[in-house]
Backbone of each chain as ProteinMPNN parsed JSONL, in Angstrom:
{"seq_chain_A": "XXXXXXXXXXXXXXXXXXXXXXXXXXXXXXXXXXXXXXXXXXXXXXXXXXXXXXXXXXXXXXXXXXXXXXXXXXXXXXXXXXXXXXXXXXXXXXXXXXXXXXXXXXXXXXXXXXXXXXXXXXXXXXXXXXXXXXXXXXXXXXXXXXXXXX", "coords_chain_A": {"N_chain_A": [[173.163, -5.18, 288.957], [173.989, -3.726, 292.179], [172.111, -1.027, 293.178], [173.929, 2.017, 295.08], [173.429, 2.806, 298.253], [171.95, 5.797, 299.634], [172.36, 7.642, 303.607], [169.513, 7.775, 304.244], [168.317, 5.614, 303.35], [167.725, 5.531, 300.441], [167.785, 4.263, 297.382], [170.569, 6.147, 295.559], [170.998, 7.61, 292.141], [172.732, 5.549, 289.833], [176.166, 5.606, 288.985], [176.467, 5.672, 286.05], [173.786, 6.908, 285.014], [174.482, 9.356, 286.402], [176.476, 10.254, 285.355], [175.642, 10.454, 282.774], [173.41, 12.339, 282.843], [174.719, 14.311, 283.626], [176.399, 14.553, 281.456], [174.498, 15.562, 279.676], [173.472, 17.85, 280.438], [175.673, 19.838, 280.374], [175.854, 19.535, 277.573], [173.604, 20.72, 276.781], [174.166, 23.83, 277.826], [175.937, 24.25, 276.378], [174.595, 24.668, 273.736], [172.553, 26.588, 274.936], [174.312, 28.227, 275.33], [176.006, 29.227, 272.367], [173.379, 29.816, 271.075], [172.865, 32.246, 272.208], [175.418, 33.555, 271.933], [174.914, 33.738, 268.927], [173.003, 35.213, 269.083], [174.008, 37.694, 270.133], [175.793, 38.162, 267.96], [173.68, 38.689, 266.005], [171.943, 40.542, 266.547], [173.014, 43.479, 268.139], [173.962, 43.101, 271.451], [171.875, 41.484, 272.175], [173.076, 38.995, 272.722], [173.617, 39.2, 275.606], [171.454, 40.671, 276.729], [169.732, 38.427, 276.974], [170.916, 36.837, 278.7], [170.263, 38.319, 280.812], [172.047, 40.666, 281.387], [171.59, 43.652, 281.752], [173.284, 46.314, 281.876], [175.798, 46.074, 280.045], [174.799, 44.713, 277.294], [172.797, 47.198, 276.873], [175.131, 48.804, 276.7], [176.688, 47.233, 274.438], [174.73, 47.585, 272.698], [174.528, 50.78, 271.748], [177.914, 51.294, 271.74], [177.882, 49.706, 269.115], [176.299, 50.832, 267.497], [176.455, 53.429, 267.671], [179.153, 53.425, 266.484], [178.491, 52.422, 263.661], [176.454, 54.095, 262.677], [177.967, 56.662, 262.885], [180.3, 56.262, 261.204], [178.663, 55.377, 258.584], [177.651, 57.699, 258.212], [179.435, 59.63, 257.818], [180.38, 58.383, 255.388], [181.916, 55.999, 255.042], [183.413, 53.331, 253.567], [180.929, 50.356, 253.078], [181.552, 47.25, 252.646], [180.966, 44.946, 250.322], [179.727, 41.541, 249.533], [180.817, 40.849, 246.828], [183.711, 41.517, 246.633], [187.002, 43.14, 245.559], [189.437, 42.193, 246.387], [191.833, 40.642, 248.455], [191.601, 42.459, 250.711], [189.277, 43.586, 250.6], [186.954, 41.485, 250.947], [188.02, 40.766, 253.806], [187.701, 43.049, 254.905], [184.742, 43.093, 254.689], [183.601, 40.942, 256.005], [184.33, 41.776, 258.697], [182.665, 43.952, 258.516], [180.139, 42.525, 258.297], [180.102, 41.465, 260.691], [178.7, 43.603, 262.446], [176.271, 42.767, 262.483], [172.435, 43.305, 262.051], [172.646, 45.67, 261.736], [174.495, 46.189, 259.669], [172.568, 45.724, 257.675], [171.347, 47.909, 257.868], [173.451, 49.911, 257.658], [173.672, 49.815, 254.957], [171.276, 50.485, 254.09], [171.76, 53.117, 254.935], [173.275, 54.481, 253.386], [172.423, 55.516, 250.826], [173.389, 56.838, 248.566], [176.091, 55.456, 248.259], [179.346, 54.917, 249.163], [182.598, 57.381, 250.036], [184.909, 57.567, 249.545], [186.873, 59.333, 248.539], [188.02, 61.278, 249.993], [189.164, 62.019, 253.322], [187.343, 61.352, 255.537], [186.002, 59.759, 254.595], [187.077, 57.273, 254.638], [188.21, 57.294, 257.165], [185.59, 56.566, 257.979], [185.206, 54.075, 256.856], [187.142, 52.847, 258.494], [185.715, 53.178, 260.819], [182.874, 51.612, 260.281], [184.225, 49.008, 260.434], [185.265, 48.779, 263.119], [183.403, 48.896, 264.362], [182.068, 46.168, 263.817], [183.852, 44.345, 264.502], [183.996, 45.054, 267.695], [181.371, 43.443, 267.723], [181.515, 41.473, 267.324], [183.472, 40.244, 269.127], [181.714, 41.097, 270.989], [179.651, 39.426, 271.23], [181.278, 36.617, 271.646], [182.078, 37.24, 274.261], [179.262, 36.937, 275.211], [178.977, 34.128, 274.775], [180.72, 32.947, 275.985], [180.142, 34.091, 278.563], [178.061, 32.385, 278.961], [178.282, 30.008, 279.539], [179.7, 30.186, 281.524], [182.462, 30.925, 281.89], [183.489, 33.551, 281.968], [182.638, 36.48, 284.048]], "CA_chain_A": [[174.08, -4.473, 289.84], [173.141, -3.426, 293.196], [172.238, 0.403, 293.363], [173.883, 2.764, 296.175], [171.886, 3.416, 299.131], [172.308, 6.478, 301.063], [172.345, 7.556, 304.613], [168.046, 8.038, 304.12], [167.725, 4.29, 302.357], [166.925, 6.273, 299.432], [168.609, 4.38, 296.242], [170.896, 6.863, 294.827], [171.396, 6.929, 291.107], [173.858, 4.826, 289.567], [177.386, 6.27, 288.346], [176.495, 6.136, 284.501], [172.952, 7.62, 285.206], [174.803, 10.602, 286.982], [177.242, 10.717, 284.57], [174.792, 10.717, 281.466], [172.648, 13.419, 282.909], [175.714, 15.63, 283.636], [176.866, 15.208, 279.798], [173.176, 15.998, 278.999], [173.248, 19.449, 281.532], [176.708, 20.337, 279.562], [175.549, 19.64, 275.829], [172.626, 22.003, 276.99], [174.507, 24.822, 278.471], [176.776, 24.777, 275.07], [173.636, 25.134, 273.164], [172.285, 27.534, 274.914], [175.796, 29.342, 274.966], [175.654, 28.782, 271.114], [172.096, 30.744, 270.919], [173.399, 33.81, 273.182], [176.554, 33.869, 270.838], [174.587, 34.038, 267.768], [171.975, 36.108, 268.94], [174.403, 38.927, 270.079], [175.897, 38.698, 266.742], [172.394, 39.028, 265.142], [171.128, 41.739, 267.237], [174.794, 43.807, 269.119], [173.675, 43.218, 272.79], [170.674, 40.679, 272.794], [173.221, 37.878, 273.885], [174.053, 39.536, 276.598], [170.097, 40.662, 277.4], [169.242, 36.975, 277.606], [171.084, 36.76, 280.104], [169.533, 40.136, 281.88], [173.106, 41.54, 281.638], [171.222, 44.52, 280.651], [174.337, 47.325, 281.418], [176.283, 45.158, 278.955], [173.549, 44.504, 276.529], [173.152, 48.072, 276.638], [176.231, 49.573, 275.809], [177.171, 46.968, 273.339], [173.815, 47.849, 271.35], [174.624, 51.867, 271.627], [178.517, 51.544, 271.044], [178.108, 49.368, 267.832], [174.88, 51.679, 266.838], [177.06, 54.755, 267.133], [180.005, 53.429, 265.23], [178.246, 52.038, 262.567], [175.899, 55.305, 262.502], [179.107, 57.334, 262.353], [180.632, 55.558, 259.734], [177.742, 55.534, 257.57], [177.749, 59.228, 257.947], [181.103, 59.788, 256.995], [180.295, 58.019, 253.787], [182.518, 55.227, 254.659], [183.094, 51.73, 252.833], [180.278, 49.321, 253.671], [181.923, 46.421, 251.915], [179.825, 43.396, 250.05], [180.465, 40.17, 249.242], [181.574, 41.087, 245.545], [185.246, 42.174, 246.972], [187.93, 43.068, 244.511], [190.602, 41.304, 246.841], [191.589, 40.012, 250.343], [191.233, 43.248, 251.758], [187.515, 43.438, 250.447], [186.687, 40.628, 251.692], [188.467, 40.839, 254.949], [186.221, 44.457, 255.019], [183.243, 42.394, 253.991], [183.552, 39.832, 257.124], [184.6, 42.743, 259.549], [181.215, 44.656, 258.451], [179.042, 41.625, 258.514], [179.718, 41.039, 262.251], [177.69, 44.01, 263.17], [174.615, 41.938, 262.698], [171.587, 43.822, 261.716], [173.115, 46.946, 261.689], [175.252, 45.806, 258.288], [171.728, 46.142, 256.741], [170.93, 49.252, 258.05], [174.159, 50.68, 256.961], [173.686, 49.788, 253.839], [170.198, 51.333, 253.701], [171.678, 54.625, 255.17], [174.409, 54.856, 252.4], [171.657, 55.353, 249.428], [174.661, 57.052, 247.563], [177.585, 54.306, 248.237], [180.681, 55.255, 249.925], [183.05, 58.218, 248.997], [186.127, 57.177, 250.174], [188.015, 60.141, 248.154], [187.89, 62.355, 250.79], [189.555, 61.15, 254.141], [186.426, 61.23, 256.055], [185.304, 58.312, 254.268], [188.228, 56.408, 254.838], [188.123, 57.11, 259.025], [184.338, 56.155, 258.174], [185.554, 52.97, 256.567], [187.208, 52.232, 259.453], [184.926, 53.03, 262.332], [182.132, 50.515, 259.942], [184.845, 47.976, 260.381], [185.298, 48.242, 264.467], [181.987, 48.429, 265.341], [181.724, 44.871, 262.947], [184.616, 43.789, 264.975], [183.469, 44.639, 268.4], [180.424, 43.095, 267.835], [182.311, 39.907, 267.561], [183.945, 40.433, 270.686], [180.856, 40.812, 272.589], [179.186, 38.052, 270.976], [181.894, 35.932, 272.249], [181.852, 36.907, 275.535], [178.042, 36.212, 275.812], [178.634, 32.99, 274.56], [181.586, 32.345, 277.092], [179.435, 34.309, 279.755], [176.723, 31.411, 279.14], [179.188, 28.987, 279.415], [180.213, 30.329, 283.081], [183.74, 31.146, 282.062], [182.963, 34.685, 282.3], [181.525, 37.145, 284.472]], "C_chain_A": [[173.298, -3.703, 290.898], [173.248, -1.586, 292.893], [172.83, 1.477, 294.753], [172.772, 2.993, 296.773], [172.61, 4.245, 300.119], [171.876, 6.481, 302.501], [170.384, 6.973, 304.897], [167.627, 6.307, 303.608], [167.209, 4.618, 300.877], [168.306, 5.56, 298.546], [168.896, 5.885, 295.539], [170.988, 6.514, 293.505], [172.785, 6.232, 291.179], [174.795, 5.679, 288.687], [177.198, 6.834, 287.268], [175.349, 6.74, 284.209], [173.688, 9.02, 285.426], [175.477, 11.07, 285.84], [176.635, 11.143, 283.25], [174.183, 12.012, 281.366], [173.617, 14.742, 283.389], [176.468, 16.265, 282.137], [175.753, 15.851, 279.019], [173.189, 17.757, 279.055], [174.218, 19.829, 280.681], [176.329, 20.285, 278.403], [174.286, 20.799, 276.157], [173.071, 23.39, 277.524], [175.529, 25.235, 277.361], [175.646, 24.824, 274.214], [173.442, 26.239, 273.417], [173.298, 29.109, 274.757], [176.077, 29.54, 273.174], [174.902, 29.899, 270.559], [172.584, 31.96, 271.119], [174.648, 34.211, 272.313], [175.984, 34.446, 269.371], [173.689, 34.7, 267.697], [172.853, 37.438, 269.167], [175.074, 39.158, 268.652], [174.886, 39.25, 265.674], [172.145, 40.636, 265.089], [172.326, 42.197, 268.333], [173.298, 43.72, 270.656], [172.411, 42.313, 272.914], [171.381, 39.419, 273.504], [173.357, 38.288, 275.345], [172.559, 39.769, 277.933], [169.462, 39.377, 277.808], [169.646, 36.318, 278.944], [171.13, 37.886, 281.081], [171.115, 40.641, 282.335], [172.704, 42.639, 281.263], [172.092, 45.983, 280.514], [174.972, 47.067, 280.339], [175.381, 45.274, 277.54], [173.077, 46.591, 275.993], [173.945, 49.062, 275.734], [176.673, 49.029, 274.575], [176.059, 47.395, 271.937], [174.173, 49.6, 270.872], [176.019, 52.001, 270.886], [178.703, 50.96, 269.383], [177.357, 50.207, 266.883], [175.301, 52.971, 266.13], [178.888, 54.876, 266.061], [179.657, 53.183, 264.433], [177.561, 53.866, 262.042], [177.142, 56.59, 262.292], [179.809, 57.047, 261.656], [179.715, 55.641, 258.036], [177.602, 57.015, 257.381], [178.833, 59.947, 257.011], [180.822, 59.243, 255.33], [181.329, 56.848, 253.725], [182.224, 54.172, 253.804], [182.301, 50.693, 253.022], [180.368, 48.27, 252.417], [180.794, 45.343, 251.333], [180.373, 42.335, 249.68], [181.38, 40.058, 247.774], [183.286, 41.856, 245.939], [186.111, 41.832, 245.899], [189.076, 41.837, 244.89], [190.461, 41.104, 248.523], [191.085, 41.209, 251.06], [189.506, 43.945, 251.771], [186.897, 42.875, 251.322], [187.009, 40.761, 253.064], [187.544, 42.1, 255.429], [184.87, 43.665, 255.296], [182.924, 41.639, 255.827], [183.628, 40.93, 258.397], [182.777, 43.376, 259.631], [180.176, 44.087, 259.101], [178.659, 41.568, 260.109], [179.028, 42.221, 262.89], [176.32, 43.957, 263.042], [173.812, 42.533, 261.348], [171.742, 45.411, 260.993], [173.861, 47.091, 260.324], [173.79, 46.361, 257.002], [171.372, 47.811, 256.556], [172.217, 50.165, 257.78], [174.163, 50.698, 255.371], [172.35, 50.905, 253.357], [170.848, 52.865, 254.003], [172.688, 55.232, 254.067], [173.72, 55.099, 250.853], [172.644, 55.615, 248.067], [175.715, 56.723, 247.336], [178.347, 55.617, 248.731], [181.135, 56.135, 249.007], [183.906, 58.463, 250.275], [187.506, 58.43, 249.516], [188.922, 61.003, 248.838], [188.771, 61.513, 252.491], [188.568, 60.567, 255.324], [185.846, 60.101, 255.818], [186.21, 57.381, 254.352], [187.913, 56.359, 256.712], [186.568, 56.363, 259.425], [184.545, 54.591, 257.752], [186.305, 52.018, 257.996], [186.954, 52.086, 260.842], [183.572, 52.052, 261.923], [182.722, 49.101, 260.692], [185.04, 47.76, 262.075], [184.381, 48.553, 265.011], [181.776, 46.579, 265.061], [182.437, 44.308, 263.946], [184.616, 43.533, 266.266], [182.49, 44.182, 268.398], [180.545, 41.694, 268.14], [182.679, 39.757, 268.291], [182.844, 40.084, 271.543], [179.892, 40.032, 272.07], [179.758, 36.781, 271.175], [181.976, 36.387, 273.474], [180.895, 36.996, 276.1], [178.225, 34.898, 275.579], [179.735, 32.252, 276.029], [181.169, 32.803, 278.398], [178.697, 33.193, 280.214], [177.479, 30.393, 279.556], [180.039, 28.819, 280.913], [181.399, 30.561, 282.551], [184.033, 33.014, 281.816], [182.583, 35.057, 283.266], [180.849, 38.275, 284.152]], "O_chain_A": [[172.224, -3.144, 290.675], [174.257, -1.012, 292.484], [171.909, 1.707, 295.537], [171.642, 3.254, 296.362], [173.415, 3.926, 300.995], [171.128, 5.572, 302.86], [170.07, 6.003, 305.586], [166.433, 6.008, 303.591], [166.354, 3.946, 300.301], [169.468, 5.924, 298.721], [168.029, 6.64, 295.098], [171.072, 5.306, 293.283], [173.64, 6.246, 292.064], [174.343, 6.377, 287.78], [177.47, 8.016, 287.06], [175.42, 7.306, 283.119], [173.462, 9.863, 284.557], [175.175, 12.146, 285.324], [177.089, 12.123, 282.661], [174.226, 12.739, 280.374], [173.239, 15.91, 283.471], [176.855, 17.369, 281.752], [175.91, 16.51, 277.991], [173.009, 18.601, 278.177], [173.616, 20.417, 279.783], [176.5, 21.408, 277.928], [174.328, 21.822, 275.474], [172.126, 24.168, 277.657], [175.965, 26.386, 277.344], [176.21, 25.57, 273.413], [173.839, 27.127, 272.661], [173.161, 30.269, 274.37], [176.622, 30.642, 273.107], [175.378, 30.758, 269.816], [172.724, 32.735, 270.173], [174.733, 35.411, 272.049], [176.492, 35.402, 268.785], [173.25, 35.018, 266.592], [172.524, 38.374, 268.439], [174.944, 40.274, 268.149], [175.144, 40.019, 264.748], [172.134, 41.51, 264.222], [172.601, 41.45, 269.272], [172.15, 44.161, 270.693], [171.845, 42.481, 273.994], [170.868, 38.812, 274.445], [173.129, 37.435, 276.203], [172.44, 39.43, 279.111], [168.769, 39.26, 278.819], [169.086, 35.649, 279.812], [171.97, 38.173, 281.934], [171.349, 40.962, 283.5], [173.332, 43.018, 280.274], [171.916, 46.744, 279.563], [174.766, 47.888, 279.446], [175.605, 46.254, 276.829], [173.127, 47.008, 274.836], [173.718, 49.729, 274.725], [177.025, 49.771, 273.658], [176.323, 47.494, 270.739], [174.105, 49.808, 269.661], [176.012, 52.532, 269.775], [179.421, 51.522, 268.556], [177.658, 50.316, 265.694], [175.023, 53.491, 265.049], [179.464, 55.739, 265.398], [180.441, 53.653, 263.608], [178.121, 54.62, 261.247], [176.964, 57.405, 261.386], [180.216, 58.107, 261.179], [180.072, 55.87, 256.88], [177.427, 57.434, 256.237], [178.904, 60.543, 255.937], [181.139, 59.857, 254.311], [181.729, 56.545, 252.601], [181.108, 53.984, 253.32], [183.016, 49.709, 253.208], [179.611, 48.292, 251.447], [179.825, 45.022, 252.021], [181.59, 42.266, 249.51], [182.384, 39.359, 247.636], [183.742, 42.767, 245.248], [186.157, 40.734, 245.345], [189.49, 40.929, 244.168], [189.592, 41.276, 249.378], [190.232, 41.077, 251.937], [188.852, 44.537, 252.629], [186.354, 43.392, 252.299], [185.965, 40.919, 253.696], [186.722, 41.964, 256.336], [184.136, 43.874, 256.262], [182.027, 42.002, 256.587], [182.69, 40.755, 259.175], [181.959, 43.239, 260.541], [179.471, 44.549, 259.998], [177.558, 41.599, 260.658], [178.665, 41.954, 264.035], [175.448, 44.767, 263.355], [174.141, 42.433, 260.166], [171.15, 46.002, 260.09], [173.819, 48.221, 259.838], [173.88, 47.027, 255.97], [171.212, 48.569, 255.599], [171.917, 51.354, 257.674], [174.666, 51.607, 254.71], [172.416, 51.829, 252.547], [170.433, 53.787, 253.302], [172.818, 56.452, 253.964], [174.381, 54.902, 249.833], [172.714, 54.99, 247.009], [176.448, 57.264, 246.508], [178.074, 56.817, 248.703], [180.779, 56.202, 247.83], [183.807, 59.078, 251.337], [188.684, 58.435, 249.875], [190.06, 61.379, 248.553], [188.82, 60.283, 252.492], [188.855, 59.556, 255.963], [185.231, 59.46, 256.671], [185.733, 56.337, 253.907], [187.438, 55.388, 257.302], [186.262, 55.826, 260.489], [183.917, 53.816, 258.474], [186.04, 50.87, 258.351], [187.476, 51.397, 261.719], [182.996, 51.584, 262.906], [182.033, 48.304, 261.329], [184.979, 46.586, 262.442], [184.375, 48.545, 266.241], [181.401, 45.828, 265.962], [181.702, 43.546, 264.575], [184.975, 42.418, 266.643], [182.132, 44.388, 269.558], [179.922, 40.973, 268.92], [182.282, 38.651, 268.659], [182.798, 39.244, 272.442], [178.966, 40.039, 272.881], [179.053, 35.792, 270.978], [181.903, 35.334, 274.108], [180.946, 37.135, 277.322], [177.489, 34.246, 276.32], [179.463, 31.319, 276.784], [181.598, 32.209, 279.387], [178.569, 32.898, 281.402], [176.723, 29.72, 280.257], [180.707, 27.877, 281.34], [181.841, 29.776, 283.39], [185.137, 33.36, 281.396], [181.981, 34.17, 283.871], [179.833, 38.585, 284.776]]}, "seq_chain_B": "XXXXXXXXXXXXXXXXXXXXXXXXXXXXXXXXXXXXXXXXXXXXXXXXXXXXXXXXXXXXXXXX", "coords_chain_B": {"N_chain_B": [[164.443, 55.494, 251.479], [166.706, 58.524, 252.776], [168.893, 58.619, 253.59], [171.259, 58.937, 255.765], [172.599, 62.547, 257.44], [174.961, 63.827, 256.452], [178.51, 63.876, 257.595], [181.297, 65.608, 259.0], [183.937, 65.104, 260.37], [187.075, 65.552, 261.906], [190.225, 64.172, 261.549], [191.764, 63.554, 264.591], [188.725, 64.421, 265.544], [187.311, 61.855, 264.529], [189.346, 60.054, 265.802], [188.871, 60.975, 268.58], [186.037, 59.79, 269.064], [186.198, 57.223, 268.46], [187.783, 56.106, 270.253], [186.659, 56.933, 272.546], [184.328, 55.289, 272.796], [185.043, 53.101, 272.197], [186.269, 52.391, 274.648], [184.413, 52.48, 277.014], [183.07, 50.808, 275.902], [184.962, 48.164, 276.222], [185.459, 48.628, 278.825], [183.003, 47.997, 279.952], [182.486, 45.147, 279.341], [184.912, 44.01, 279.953], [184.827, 44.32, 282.853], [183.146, 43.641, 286.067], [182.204, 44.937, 288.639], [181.459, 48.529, 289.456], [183.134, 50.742, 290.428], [185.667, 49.52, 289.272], [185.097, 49.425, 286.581], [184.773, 51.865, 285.899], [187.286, 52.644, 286.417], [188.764, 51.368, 284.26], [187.605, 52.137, 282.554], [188.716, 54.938, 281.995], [191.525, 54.406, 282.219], [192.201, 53.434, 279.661], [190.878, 54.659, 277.821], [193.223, 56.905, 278.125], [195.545, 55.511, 277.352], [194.447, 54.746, 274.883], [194.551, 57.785, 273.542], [196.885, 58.674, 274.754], [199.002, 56.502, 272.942], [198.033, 56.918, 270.344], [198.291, 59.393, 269.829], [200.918, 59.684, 269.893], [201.966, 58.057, 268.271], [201.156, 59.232, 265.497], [202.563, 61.756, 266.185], [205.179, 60.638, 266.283], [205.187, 60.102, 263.605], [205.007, 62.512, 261.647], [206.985, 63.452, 260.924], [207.612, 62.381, 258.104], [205.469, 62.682, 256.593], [205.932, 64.998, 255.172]], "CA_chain_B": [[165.441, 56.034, 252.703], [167.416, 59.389, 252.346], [170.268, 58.164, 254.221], [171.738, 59.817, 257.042], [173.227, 63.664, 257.121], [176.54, 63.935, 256.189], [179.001, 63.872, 259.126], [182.049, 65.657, 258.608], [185.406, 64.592, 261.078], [188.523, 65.74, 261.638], [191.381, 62.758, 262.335], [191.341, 63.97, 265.614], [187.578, 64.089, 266.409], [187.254, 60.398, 265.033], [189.974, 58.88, 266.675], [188.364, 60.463, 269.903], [184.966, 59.188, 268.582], [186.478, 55.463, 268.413], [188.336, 55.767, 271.782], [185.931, 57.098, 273.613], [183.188, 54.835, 272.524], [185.704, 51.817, 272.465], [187.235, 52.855, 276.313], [183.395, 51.846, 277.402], [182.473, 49.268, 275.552], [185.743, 47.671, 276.908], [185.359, 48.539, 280.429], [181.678, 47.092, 280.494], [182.379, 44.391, 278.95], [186.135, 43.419, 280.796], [185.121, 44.384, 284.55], [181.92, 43.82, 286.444], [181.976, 46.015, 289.39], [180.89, 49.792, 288.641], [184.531, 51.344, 289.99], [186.741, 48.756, 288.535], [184.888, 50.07, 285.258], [185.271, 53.198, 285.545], [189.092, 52.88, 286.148], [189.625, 50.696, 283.217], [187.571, 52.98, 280.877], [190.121, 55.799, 282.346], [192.688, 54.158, 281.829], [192.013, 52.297, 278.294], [190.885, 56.016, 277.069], [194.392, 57.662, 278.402], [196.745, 54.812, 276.592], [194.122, 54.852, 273.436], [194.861, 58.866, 273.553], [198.527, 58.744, 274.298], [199.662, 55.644, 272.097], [197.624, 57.412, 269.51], [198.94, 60.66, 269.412], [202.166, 59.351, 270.194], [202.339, 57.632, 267.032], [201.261, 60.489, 265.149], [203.719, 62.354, 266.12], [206.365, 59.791, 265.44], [204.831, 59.858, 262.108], [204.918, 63.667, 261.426], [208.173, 64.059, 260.094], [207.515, 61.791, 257.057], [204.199, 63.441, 256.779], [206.323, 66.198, 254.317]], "C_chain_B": [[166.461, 57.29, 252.263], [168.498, 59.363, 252.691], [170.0, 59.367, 255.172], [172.501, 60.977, 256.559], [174.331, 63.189, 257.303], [177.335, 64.062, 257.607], [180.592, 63.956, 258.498], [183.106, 65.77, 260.174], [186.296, 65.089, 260.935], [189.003, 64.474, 262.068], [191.408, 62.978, 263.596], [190.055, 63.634, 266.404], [187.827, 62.432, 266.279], [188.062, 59.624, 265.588], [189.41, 59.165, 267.845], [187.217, 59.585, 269.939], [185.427, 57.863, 269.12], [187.066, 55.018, 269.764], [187.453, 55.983, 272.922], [184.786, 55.858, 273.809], [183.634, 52.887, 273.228], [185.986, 51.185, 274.192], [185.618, 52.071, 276.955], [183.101, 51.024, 277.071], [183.258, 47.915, 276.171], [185.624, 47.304, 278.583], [183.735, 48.005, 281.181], [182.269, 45.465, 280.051], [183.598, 43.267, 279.6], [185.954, 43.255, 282.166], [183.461, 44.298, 285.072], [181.417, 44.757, 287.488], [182.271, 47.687, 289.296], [182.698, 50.47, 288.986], [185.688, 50.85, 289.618], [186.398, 49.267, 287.175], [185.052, 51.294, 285.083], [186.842, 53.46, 285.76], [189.584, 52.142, 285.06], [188.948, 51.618, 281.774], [188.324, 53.878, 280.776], [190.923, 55.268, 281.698], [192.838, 53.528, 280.377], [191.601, 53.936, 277.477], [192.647, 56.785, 277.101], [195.508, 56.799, 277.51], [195.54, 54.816, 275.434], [194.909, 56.071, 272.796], [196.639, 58.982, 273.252], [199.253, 57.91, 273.332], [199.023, 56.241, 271.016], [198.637, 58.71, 268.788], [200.677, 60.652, 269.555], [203.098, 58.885, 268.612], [201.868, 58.203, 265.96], [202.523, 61.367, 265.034], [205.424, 61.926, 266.121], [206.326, 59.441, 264.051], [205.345, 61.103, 261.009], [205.92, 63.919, 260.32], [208.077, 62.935, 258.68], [206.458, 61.588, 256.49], [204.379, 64.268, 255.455], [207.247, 65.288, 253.015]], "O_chain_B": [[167.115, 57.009, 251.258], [169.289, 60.118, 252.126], [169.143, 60.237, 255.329], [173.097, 60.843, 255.49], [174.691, 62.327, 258.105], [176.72, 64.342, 258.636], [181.146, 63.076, 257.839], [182.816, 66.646, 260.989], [186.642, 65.255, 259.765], [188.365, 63.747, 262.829], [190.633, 62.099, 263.973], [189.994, 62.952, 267.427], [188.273, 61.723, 267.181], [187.688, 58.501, 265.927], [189.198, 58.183, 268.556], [187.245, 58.644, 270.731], [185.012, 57.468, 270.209], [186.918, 53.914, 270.288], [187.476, 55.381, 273.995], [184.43, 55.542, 274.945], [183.142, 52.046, 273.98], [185.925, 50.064, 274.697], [185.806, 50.937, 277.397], [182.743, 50.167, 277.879], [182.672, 46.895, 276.533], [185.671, 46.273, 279.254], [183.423, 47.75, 282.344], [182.352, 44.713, 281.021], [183.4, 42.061, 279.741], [186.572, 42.402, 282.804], [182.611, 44.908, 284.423], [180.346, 45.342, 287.325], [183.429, 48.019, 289.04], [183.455, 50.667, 288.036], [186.702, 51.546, 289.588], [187.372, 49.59, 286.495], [185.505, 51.752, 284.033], [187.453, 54.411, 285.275], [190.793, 52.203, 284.831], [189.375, 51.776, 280.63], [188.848, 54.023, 279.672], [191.114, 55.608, 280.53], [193.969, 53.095, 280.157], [192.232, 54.187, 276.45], [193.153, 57.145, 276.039], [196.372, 57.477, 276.955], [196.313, 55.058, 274.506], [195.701, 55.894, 271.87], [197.338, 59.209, 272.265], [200.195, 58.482, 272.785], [199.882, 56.009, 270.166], [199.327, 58.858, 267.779], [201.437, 61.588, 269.309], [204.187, 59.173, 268.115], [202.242, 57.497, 265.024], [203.25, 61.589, 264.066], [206.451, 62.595, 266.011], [207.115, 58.73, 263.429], [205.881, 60.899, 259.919], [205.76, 64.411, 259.203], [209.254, 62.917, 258.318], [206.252, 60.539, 255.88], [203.442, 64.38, 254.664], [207.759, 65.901, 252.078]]}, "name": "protein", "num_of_chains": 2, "seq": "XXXXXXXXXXXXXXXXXXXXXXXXXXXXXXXXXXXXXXXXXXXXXXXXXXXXXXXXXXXXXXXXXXXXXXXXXXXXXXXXXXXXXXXXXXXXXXXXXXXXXXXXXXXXXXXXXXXXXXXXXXXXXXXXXXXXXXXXXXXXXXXXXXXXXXXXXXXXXXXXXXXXXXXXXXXXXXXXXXXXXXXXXXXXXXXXXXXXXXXXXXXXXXXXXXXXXX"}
């Protein structure tokens, strides 16, 4: 099959060339959107630093830092995988998503939660929406990477 | 690790705690230009605040 020739005489590629290396450029730009997703969940705000959003990147590492850090103060619930019931669990998954920070609440709680009090209850649930925005802005680095964002 | 000092809350402080904290994280994260963010953390703090305390005090009377 003959190849296009542009204005220059310069064979252009051929259709299924173009087309191959455009599904290539897209399976690579959902990868890397992929990475940036699972790194801001790792670490709150590194997807966002990869892509030198660094106001973003920023705030999401400070506000998840200071809800979790205020939560853990409080003496809230930092749930584990051993959950009595759904709402354990559902705790458990909430927690997890603030990455790194899940560990480090755990380390700052040496004396477990003490939820008797109501303080540990408001702490239970400022653990749970830092976990939750974290998920948030680990989805919209991944949909930043992805260009459907700005 | 000795853990972290105790940190004692009223209902009050932490809901501002969570709104305030939330109201930014929102408005970076929803708007890209600096005074579109600062009017949506305004405004995303003022309806956290009022729908908050709003429903509070539609709560109150079954409080006793």
């Amino acid at each position: 099959m003959d190849e296009p020739i542009n204005n220059e005489g310069v064979s252009a590629p051929a259709p299924q060339v173009a087309e191959a290396e455009g599904e290539q450029s897209s399976s690579r730009v959902t990868t890397r959107a992929y990475i940036f997703g699972v790194a801001g969940w790792l670490l709150p705000g590194l997807g966002h630093a990869l892509q030198f959003m660094w106001g973003r990147a920023l705030v999401v590492f400070l506000a998840v830092g200071i809800l979790t850090g205020a939560g853990a103060a409080m003496k809230g619930n930092v749930f584990t995988r051993d959950g009595n019931d759904a709402f354990d669990k559902l705790g458990y998954v909430a927690d997890l998503g603030t990455g790194v920070f899940y560990v480090a609440a755990r380390a700052l709680e040496p004396g477990g939660a003490d939820v008797s009090h109501a303080g540990g209850d408001y702490g239970t649930r400022l653990l749970a929406t830092a976990g939750v925005l974290n998920l948030l802005a680990a989805l919209h680095a991944y949909e930043a990477a992805r260009g459907r964002k700005a | 690790m000795n853990g972290v000092p105790s940190l004692q809350l009223t209902h009050f402080q932490a809901f501002l705690l969570f709104s305030v904290v939330i109201s930014i994280a929102f408005g970076f994260l929803g708007r890209r230009r600096p005074k579109d963010r600062v009017k949506y953390i305004l405004w995303s703090l003022l309806l956290f605040l009022v729908v908050g305390i709003g429903i509070a005090w539609a709560m109150f009377p079954f409080s006793r």
